[in-house]
VEXLO-835584 format. One record per residue: residue in three letters; z, x, y of N, C-alpha, C in turn. Coordinates in steps of 0.001 Angstrom, whole numbers, padded with zeros to 6 digits, always signed. Each point is the difference from the previous one (the first is absolute). Layout:
N
ALAZXYZXYZXY ...
This chain:
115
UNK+006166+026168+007099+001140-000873+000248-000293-001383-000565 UNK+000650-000908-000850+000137-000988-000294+001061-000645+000611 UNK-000539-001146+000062+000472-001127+001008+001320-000754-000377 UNK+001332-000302+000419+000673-000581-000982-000427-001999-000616 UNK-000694-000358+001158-000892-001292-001147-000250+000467-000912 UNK-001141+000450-000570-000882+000714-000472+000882+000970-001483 UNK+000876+000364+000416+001130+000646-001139+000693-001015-000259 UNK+000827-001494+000285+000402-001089-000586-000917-000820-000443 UNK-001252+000089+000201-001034-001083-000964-000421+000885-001317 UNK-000094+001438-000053-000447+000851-000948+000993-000033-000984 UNK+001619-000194+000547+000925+000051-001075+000407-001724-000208 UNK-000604-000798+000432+000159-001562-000783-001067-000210-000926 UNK-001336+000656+000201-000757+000078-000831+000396+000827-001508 UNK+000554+001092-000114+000697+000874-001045+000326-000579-000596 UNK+001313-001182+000608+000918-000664-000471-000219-001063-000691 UNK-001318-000463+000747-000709-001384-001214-000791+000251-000110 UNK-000299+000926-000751-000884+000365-000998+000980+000929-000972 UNK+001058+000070+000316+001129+000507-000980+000335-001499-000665 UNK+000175-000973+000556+000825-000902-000481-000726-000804-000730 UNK-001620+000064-000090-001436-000587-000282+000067+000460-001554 UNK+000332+001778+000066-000144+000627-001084+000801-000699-000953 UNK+001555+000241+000524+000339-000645-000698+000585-001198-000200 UNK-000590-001016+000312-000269-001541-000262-000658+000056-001002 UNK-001276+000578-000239-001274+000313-000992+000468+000149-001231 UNK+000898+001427+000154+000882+000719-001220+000904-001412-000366 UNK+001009-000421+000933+000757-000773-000751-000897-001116-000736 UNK-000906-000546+000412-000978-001175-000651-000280+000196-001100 UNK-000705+000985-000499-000762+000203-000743+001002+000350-001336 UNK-000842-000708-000714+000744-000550-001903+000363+001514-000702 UNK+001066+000227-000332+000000+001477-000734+000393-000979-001402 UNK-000590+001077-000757+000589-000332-001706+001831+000003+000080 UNK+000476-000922-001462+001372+000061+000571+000778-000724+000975 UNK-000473-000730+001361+000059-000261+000979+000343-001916-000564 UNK+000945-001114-000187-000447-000941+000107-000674-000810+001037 UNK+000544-000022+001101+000460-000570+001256-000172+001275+001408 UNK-001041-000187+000582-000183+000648+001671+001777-000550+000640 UNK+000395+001202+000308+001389-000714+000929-000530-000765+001172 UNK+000014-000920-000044-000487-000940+000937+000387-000094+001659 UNK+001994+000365-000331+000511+000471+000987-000507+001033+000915 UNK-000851+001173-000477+000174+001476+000591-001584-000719+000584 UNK-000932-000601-000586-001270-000581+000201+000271-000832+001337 UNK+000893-000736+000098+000404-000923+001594+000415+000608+000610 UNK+001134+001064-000200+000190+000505+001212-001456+001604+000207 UNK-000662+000075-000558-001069+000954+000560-001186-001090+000895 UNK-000081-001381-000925-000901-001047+001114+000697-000166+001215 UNK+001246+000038+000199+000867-000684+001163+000021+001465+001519 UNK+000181+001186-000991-000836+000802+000484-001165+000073+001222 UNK-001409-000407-001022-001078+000075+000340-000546-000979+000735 UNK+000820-000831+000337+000264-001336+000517+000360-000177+001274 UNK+000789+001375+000012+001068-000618+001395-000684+001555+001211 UNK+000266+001201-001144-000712+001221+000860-001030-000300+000654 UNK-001144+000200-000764-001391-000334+000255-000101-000991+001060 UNK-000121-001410-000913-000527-001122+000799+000785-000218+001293 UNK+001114+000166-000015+000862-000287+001255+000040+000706+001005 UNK+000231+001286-000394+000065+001194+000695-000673+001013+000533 UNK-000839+000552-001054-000762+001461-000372-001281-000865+000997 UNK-000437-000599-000867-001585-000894+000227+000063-000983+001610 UNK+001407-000211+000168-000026-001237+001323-000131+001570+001065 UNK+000698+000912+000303+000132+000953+000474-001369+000896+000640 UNK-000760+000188-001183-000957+000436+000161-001089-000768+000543 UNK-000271-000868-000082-000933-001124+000149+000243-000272+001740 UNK+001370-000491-000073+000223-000339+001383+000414+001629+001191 UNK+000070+001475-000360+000063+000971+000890-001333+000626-000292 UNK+000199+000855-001331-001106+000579+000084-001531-000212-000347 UNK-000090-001196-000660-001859-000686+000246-000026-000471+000807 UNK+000713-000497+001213-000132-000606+001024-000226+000906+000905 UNK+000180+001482+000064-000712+001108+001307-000890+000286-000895 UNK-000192+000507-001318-001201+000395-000470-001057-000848+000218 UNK+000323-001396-000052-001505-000709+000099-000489+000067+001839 UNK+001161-000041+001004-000018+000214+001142-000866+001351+000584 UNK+000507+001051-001079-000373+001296+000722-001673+000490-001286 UNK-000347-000808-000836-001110+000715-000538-000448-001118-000655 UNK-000804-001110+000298-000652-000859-000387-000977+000251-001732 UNK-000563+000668+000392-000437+000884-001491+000920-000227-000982 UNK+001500-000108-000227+000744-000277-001151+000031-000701-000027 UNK-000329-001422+000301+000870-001016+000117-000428-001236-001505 UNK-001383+000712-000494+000131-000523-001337+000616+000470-001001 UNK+000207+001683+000033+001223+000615-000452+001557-001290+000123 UNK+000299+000186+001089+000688-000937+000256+000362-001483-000786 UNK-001215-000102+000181+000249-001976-000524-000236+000473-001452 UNK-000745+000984-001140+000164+000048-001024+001884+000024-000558 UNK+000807+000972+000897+001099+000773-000109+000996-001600-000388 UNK-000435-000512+001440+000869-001535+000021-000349-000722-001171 UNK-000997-000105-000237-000713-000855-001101+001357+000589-001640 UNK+000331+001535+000006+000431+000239-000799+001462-000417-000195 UNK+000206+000209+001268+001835-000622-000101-000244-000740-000064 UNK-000826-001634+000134+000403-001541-000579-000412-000164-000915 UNK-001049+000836-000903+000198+000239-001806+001063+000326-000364 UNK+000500+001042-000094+001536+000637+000385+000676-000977-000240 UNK+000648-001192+001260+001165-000566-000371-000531-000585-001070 UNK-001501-001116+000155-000020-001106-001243+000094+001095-001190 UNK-000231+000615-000059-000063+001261-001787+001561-000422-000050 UNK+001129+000526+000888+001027+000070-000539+000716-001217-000432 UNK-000270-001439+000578+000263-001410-000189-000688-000084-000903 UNK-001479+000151-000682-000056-000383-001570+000620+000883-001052 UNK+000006+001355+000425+001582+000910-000975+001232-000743-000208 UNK+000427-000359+001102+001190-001257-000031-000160-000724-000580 UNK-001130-001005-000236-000040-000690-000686-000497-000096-001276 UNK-000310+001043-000353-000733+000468-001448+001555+000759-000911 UNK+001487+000058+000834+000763+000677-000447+000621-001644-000223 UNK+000175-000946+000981+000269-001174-000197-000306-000566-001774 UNK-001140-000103-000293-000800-000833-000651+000562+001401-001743 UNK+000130+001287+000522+000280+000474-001153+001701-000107-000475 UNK+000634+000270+000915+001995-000925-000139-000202-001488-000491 UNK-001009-001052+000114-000284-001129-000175+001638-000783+000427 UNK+000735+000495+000751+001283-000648+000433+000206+000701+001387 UNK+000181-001217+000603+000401+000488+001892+001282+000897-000162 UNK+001082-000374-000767+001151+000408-000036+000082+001226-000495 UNK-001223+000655-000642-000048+001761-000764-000052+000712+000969 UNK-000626-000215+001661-000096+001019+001305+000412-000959+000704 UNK+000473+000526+001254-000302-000554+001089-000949-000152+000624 UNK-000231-000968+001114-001364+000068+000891+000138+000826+001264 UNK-001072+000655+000156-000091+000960+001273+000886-000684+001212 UNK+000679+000701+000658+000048-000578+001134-000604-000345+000979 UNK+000129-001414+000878-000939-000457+000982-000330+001056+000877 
């Protein structure tokens, strides 16, 4: 029996690492290609931005590492590595933002993420 936590964190994980894939795919320079759509590039950061850091990562952190570290001390550097990864995580996706910034070289070519 699987747990239904446990089956909604397995399928947000799928999902970004689907959307990871293809962020990657869209990035990357094909021959032919002038211009990365910059558009499809913000809204996959705005994405990874809002799921993750807001949601996926606040969620987990605050239900389920909070009984795991309670109920089995032994993980709990497991733990603080895991955390350590989601606040690489967001900053990775704020210098993507801003590395898409600096390649539009005009504010007015994207929009900015929302607050």
């Amino acid at each position: 029996m699987q747990y239904p936590a446990l089956t909604i964190i397995l399928e947000e994980h799928a999902a970004l690492a689907s959307v990871l894939h293809t962020l990657r795919a869209a990035a990357t320079p094909r021959m032919g290609d002038a211009t990365p759509d910059f558009e499809f590039l913000r809204s996959m950061l705005f994405y990874m931005d809002e799921i993750p850091a807001r949601q996926h990562h606040a969620l987990e952190e605050q239900f389920l590492f909070r009984k795991i570290r309670e109920r089995c001390p032994p993980l709990r550097p497991v733990l603080d590595r895991l955390e350590a990864e989601h606040a690489r995580g967001e900053v990775t996706v704020l210098e993507r933002w801003q590395a898409i910034r600096r390649c539009c070289n005009a504010s007015s070519a994207i929009r900015p993420l929302a607050a």
